[in-house]
N, C-alpha and C positions, 0 to 999 in steps of 0.2 A: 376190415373193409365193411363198409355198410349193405346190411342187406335191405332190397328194397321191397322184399314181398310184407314187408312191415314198415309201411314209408311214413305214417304219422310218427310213429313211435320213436323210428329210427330219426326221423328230422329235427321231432322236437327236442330230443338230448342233444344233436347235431348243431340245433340254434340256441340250446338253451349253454352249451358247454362254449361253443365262440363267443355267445353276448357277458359269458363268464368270464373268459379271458381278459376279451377285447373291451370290457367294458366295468364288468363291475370290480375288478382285480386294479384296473385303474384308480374307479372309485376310491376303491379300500385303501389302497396306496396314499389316492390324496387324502381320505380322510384321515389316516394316521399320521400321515406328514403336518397334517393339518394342524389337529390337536399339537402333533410334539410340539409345531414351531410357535403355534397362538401363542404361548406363555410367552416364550421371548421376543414375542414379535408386540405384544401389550407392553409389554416391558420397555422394550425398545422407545415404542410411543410415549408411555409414561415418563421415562427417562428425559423425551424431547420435550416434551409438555414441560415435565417439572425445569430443565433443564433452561427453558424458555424466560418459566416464570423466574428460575434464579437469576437468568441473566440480566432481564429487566431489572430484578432489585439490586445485583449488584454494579449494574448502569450505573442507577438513582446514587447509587453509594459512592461511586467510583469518580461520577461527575462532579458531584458533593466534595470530595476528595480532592477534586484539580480544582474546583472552584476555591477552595479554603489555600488549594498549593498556588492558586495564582494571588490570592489575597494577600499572603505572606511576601510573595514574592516581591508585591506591590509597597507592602512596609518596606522590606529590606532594601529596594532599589531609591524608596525614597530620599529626596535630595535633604531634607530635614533629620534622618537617621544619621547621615556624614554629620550635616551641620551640629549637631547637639554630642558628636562622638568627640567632635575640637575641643566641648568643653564641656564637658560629662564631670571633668574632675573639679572641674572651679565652684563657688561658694553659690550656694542656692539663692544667694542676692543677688545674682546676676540674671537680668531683666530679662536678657537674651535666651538664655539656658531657659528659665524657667515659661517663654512661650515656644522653644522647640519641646518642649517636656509635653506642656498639652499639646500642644499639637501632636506628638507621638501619639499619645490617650486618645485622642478623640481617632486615630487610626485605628489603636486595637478597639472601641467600642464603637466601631466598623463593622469589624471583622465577628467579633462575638451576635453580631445581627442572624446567624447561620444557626439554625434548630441544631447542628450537630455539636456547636462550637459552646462549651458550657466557661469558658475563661480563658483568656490571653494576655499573657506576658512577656516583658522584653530581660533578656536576664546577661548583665555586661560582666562579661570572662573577667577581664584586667579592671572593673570597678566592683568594691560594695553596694551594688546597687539594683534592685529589680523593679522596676515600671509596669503597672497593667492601664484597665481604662479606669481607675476611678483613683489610683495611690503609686506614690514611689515611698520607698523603705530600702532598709540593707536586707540583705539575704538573710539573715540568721532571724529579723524580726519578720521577716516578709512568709518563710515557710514556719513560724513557729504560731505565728497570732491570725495573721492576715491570710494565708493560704497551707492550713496546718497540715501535715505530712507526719507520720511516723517515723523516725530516726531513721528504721534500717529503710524503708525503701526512699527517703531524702535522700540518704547515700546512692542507693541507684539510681538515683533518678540524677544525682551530680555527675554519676560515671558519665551519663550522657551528653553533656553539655562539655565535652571537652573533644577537640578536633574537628576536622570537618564533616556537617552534617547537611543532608539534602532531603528533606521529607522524611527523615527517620523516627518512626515508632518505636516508643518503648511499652513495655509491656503492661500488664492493667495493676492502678493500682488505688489505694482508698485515699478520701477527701474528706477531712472531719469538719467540722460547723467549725468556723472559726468562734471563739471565746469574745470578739468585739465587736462581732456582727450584729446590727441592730433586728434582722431578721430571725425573728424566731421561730419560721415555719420552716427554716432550713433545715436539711437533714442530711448526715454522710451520704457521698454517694461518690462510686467507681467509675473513672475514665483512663482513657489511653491518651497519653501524649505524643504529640507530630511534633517536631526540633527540625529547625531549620538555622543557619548557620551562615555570619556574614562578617567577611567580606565571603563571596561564596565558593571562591577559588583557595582558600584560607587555608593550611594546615593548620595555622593559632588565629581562629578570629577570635572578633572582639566582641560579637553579638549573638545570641539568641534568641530565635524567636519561638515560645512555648505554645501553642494552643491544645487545649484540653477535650475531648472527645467522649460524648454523652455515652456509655452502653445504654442505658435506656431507649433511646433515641434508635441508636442500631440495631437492637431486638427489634423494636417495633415495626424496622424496616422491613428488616428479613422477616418477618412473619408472613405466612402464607394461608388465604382463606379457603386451598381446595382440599377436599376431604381425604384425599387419599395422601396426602402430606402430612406428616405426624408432627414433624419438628425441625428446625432450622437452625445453623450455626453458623460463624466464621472463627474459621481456626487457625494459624500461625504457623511457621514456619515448621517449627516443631510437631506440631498436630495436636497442642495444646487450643482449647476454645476462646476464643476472644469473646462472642458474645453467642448467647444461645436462646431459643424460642420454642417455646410449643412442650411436647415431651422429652425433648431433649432437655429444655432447662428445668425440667421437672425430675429429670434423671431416669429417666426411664432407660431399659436395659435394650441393648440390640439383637433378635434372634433369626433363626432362620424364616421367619415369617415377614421379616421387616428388610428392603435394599436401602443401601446410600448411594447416593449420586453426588456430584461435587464440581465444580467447573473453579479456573483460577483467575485472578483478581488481575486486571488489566490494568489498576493501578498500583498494587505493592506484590509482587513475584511472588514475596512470599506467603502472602495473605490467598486463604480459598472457603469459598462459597458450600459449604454443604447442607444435605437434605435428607432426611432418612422418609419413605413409601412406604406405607402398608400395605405390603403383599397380598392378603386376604380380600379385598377389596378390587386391586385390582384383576385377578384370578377369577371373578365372580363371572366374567365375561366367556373366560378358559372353559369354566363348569358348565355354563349354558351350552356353548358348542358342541361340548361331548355327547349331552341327551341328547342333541338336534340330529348329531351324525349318526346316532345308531337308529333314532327314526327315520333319518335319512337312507338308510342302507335297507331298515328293513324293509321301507317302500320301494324301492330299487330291485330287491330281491323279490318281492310280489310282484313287480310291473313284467320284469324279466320273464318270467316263469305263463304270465298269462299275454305275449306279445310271444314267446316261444308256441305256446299251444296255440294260440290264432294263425300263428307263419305255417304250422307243418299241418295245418291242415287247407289252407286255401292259396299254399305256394310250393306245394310239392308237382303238382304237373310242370307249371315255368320253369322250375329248377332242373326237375329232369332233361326238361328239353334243352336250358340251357347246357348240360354236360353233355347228350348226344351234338349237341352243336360244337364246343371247346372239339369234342374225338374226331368231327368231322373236319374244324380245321386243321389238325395235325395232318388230313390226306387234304391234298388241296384236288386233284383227280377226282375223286367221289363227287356228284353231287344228291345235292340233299336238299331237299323244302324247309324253307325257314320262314315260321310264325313270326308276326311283329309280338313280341314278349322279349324279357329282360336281357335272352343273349342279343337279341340285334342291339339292342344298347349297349351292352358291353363290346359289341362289335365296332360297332361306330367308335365306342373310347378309346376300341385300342387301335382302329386305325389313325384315330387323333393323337395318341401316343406316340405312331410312329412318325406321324410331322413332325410333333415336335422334335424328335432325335434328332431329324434330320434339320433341323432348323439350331438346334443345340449345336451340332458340329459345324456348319458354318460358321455359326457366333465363336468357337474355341477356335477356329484356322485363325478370323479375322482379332485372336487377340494377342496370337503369338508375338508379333512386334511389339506390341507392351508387355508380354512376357520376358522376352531380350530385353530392351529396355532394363526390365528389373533388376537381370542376370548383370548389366553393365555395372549398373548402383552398386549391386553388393562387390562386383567386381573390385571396383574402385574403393569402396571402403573396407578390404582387405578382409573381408569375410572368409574366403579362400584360402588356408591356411596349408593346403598341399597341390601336387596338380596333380593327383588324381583324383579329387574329388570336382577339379574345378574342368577337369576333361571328361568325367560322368554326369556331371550337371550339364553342363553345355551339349552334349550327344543328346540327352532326353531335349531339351528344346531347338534340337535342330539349329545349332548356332555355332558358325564355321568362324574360325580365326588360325591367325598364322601365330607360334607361340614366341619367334623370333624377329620378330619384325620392327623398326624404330616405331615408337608412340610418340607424342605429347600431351598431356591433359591440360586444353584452356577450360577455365572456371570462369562462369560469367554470370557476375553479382546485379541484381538488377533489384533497385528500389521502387515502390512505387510515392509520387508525389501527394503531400499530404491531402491536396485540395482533388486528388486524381481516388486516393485512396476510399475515401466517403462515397465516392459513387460508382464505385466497381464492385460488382459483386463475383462468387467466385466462379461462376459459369463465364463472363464476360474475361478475367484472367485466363483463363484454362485456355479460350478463341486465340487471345494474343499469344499465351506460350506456343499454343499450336500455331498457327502464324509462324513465329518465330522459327523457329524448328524446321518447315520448309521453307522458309527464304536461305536458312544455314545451308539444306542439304541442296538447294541449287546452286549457292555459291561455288560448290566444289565438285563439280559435276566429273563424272567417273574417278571420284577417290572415295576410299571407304571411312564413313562419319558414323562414329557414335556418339547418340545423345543419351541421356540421365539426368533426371529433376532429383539429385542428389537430398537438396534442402528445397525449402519453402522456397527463397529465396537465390537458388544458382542453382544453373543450369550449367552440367558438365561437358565438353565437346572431348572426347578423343580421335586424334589426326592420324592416320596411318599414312607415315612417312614412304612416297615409290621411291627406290632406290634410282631412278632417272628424275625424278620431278623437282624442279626450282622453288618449290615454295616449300617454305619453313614457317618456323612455328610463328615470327614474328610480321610474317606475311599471309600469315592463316587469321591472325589476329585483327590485321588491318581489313581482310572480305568478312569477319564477322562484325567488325566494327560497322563498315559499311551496311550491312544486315541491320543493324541496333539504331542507326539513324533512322527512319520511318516510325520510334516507336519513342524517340525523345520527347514529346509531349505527354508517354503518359509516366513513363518513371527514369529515374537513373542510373545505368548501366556502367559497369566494368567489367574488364576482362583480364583476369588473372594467367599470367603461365609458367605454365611449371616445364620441369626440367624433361628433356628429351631423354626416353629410356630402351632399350635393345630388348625386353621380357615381359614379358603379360605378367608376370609376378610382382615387377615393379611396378606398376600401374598406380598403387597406391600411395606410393614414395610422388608420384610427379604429382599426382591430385592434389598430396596435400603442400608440393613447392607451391601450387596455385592457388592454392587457399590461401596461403600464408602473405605471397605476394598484392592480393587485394589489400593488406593492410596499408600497404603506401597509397591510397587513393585520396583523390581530393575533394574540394567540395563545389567543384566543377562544373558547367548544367551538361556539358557534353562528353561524350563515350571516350573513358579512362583506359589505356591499355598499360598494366603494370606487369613488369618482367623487372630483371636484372639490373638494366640501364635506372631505375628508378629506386630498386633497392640500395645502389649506389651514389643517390642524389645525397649532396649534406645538407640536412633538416636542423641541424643540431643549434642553428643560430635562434632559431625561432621561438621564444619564450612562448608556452602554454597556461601559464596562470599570468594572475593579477598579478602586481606589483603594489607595494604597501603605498606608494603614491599611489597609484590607478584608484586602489580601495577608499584610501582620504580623501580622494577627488569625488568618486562619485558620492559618499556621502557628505561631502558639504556643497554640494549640488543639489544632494535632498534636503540638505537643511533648509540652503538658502530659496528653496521652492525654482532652481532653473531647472525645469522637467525638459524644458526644448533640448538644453546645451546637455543634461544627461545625455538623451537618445543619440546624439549627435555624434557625442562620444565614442558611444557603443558602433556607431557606425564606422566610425575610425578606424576600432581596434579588427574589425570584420575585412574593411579595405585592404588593414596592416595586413592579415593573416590569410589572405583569400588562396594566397598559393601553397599555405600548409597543407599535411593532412587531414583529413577528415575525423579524426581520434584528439588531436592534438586542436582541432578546431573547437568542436564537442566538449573537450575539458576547460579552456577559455570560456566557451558561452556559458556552462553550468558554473563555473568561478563568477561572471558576473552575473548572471541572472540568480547565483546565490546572496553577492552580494547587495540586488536592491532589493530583496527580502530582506535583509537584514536593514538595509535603509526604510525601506517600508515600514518595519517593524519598530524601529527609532521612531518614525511620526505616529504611531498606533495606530497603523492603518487595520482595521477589521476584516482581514481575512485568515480562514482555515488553512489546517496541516491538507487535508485533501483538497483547496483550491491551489495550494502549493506545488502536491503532487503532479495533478493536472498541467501545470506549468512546465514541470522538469519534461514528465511524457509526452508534450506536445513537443520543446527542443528537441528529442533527444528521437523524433521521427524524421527530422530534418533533416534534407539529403545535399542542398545547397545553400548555396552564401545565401543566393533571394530568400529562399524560405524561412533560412534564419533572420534576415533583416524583416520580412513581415511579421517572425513570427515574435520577435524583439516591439514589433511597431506596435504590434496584439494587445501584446506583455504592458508595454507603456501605458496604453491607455484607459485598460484595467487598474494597474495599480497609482498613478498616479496622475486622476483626474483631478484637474482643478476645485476645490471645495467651492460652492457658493454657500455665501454667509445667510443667515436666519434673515429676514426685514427687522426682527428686533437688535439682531446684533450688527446690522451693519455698517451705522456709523464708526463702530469700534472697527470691524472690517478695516473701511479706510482708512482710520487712524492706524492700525499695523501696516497696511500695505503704506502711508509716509513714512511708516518707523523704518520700516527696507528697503526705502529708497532712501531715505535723508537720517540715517543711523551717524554719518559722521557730523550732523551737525547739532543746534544747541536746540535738543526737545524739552522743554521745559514740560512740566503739567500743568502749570498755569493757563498755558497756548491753551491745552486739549479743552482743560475744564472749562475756561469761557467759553469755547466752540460749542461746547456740548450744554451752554449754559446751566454747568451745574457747579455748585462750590470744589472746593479742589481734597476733603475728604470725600464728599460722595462721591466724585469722579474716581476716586482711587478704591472708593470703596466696590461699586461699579466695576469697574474695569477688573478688578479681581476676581469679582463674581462671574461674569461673562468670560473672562479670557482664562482664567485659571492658576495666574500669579499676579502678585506687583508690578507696579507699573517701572520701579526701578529695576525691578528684578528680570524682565521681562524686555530691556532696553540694553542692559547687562549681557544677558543671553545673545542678541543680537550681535551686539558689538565682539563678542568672545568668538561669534560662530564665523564672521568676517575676519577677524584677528586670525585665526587657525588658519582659514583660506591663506591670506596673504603669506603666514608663516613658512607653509607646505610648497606653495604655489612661485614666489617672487624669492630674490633677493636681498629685499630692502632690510633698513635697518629697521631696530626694534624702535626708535624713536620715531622714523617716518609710518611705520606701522599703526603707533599709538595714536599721531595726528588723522591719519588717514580713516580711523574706527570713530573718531570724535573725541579723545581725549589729550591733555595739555601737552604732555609728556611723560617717561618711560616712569618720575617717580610716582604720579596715577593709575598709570596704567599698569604696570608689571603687579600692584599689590590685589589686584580686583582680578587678573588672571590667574594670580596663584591662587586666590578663593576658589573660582569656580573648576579651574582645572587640575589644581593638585600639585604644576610644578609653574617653574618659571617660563616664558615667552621662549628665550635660549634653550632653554634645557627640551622642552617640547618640540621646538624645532630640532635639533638633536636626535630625540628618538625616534620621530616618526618621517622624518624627511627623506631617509637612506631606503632604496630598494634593497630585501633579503635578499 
């Protein structure tokens, strides 16, 4: 106990010993947490930093990487790789052969345009033969003179080139000067090969396509100009280095002084980015903090010490007084003269303390119904696993129930509308839940309703069944139904119900019969009640995907540019289905809205994997037929607006738009080119340039894309078909469709006509 006939003395260790606890023990605390954490909290940042700068470079790399994989892709799918595969074996005399040949060349000296790409080659499985951009040769003259290789890894590099390959990296290997290379500045140098593999479905293709991958190029990439980065790699599945930078490729050692950081390669799984920090450097930040916190502390301990002596001596009277005052309010009888000094403030706080209590327990009575509430949810989701715990829970919040009484759990699923969803925010939901919730507890005036916001999205009702009362579950359903009417404009609503049960134990059992039963819902704009009788309905006729008609149909819709009669379609198959469920509706519309991406993607249309996305996520919000027909209408107009032509190109414009209208009749090029007042090579030559094939070839196409229609589409014969495309008859016609399509007019109809 302090004695006060020494009151400086006694107060100042009194303040000096609290401002110790209460403050510089804090101090010291953060400042040693401080220190400890700085390291790894630099670290951290360092790691994000570096972590940043790798990711950007292996972006750069990665992007590099799909650009060369789309380039490839673009050889391999070309219609000139078929063509020249027909007669890859025939005599080099052949006219034909040797302009698909360049033409191949002048592809891969395309392709080799890429700082990464240092050679490309086409290398045919079932011929002696390998093509780049400048030579064709056999294999054994090709890697011996022309692109030299060492025996043993020729051999691995052969293992590669057999089965199906998809972007596949082999591992690094040397490139000697070729011996006939007029270039004498050239010099060996190491790359990686990417093999790509065609046909591309192929266990035994027939092509390869080789391109060769600079490490130089790749160092240079991965190289990093911030100082606290020593060195950069990319290393391999294995954890072997593919290319390396800085002190790492200088071989420097890793010790406790130096971290790696490492991120993985978003275009080969097994490819990863690493980085080795200079620990010392970063830590330079660590070292500073520590001098700062013990000047820090010992100013702290000065300030402490002379704020302790200024208190005990010009606040030792206040103080006393205020502890004569604390004794005096323990006797509330006494009275006592009280100075305006620090107890009357503390008097006032703590009369303001006691408002608040009492202001706190109103707020805790008025939250008990959201407390129940809660006690319902967990109820329902079977949290309860004895009933003794669930008969101690319930007494602590004052929450009466019979444990024998019939239940039902209706589950009531409510969407909100996509065009409703954007301008709701979540305080304005919460109004309508609440809304809701008293229109429920009026519907059933003197029966006991409990509610629960289970999920985001349903809202639980438990009915306690009177043992006299005529309404049942499936007439509780229809006054919540009518409840849910006032609120159809802003979402759409069902009502699940589950099974009637006799025990507060199964409570959980009905919840989730009502859960389950929402799954027969339709895509309906008005309030669904699904029970039993619906579980019961036979769905089973109602096909949920495309059909391999439906699929051929819509893409030779896209061919043929009719965008109206597509949407049209789609409209149909929405009409057809409007009384399925909503699950089985949902997989139909993602079937076709995958399939005119894939029609889109047939015309090159230019859009992204994430304009895609977007597309699925806005269907797959869709709570009705309308919604999906606007959002089908959306979709349409997005990807299949009508092109308009350049002013340079558009006389060619309307020369394609006669070609598809008047495809069955006799387009000569004579017509076009006097039209276009130009001789009939420059027209042709022209027209290839602008349109991007021949003018035969290009009328061909045409006539082949109408031929498949009528195939798929009609009955007719193969001869009325051939007249009907523009041609004489079937012995013209069937040899010019077996070109382009692979089989016969019959045999095609055949395969693609029959639904799976």
């Amino acid at each position: 106990m302090i004695r006060f006939h020494k009151p400086r003395i006694a107060l100042f260790w009194q303040f000096f010993a609290k401002y110790f606890v209460l403050f510089l023990i804090p101090v010291i605390v953060a400042i040693t947490f401080t220190y400890i954490f700085v390291v790894r909290l630099i670290e951290d940042d360092a790691r994000d930093r570096n972590d940043i700068v790798m990711r950007n470079s292996s972006e750069q790399i990665d992007n590099a990487f799909s650009s060369i994989q789309t380039d490839m892709i673009r050889v391999l799918s070309d219609s000139t790789l078929r063509s020249f595969l027909q007669v890859a074996g025939d005599s080099p005399e052949n006219q034909q052969r040797n302009e698909w040949l360049h033409s191949l060349m002048d592809q891969l000296d395309k392709i080799m345009v890429d700082d990464l790409v240092s050679n490309a080659y086409i290398y045919l499985a079932k011929y002696d033969l390998v093509i780049d951009s400048k030579t064709d040769s056999g294999k054994e003259y090709y890697f011996r003179y022309k692109y030299p290789i060492a025996p043993s890894e020729r051999d691995n590099l052969f293992l590669h080139l057999t089965g199906k390959k998809t972007m596949y990296f082999t591992k690094a290997y040397r490139v000697d000067v070729s011996p006939i290379s007029p270039d004498t500045s050239a010099s060996p140098h190491t790359v990686i090969s990417t093999v790509m593999s065609y046909p591309f479905n192929s266990a035994d293709p027939d092509v390869y396509l080789v391109l060769d991958v600079k490490q130089d190029t790749l160092r240079e990439q991965i190289s990093n100009s911030e100082d606290w980065i020593i060195g950069a790699a990319i290393t391999d599945g294995e954890g072997r280095p593919i290319v390396q930078s800085g002190a790492m490729a200088a071989g420097a050692g890793i010790d406790n002084k130096k971290a790696v950081s490492s991120i993985p390669s978003s275009f080969n799984d097994s490819w990863r980015y690493v980085s080795v920090v200079d620990l010392d450097k970063l830590l330079q930040p660590a070292r500073m903090i520590r001098m700062l916190s013990l000047v820090f502390l010992g100013f702290f301990l000065v300030l402490g010490s002379g704020v302790s002596y200024y208190l005990s001596r010009r606040l030792y009277a206040p103080i006393l007084e205020i502890k004569r005052g604390f004794a005096t309010y323990r006797q509330p009888e006494a009275t006592v003269k009280r100075e305006a000094n620090d107890f009357d403030v503390i008097k006032r706080f703590s009369g303001m303390l006691i408002s608040e209590n009492n202001q706190l327990s109103r707020l805790v009575s008025g939250m008990v119904p959201m407390v129940q509430e809660h006690f319902v949810g967990k109820l329902l989701l079977g949290e309860f696993q004895d009933e003794a715990a669930l008969t101690a829970c319930a007494k602590e919040i004052d929450f009466d129930y019979d444990p024998t009484a019939n239940r039902t759990v209706l589950c009531i699923e409510f969407h909100y509308y996509s065009r409703v969803q954007e301008g709701q925010t979540e305080t304005s939901k919460s109004f309508l839940l609440a809304e809701l919730r008293d229109s429920i507890r009026k519907a059933f005036p003197g029966m006991a309703i409990w509610l629960s916001h289970t999920k985001s999205d349903i809202l639980a009702c438990v009915l306690h069944h009177a043992p006299h009362s005529d309404i049942g579950s499936k007439e509780a359903a229809e006054r919540i139904k009518l409840c849910l009417q006032p609120f159809a404009p802003f979402y759409k609503a069902t009502i699940g119900i589950g099974r009637t049960v006799g025990s507060i134990q199964e409570l959980p059992a009905s919840y989730d019969h009502a859960l389950s039963m929402l799954r027969y819902k339709g895509m309906l704009p008005e309030v669904e009640i699904c029970g039993e009788e619906r579980e019961r309905e036979d769905r089973s006729g109602w096909d949920s995907f495309l059909s391999v008609q439906e699929v051929n149909r819509i893409f030779n819709l896209c061919k043929s540019r009719e965008y109206d009669s597509l949407l049209q379609s789609t409209y149909a198959l929405l009409d057809a289905g409007k009384h399925a469920r909503a699950s089985e509706m949902k997989y139909l519309c993602s079937d076709v809205l995958n399939t005119w991406i894939r029609a889109a993607e047939y015309e090159k249309t230019d859009f992204s994997i994430a304009f895609y996305s977007k597309l699925f996520d806005r269907l797959s919000r869709c709570v009705t037929v309308d919604e999906i027909r606007q959002t089908f209408r959306d979709i349409h107009e997005l990807m299949f607006r009508p092109r308009q032509p350049h002013d340079r190109t558009r006389p060619f414009a309307e020369i394609l738009a006669y070609i598809h209208r008047h495809y069955a009749e006799e387009l000569s090029i004579e017509r076009f080119a006097q039209q276009m007042n130009m001789s009939v090579g420059h027209f042709s030559r022209t027209f290839k340039g602008e349109v991007g094939e021949k003018y035969v070839e290009y009328i061909a196409k045409v006539r082949m894309d109408k031929a498949k229609q009528y195939l798929l589409e009609t009955d007719l014969k193969i001869d009325e078909i051939a007249e009907k495309v523009g041609y004489w008859g079937r012995n013209s016609f069937i040899p010019i469709f077996r070109k382009y399509e692979g089989v016969t007019p019959a045999k095609y109809r055949t395969l693609y006509s029959s639904a799976p």
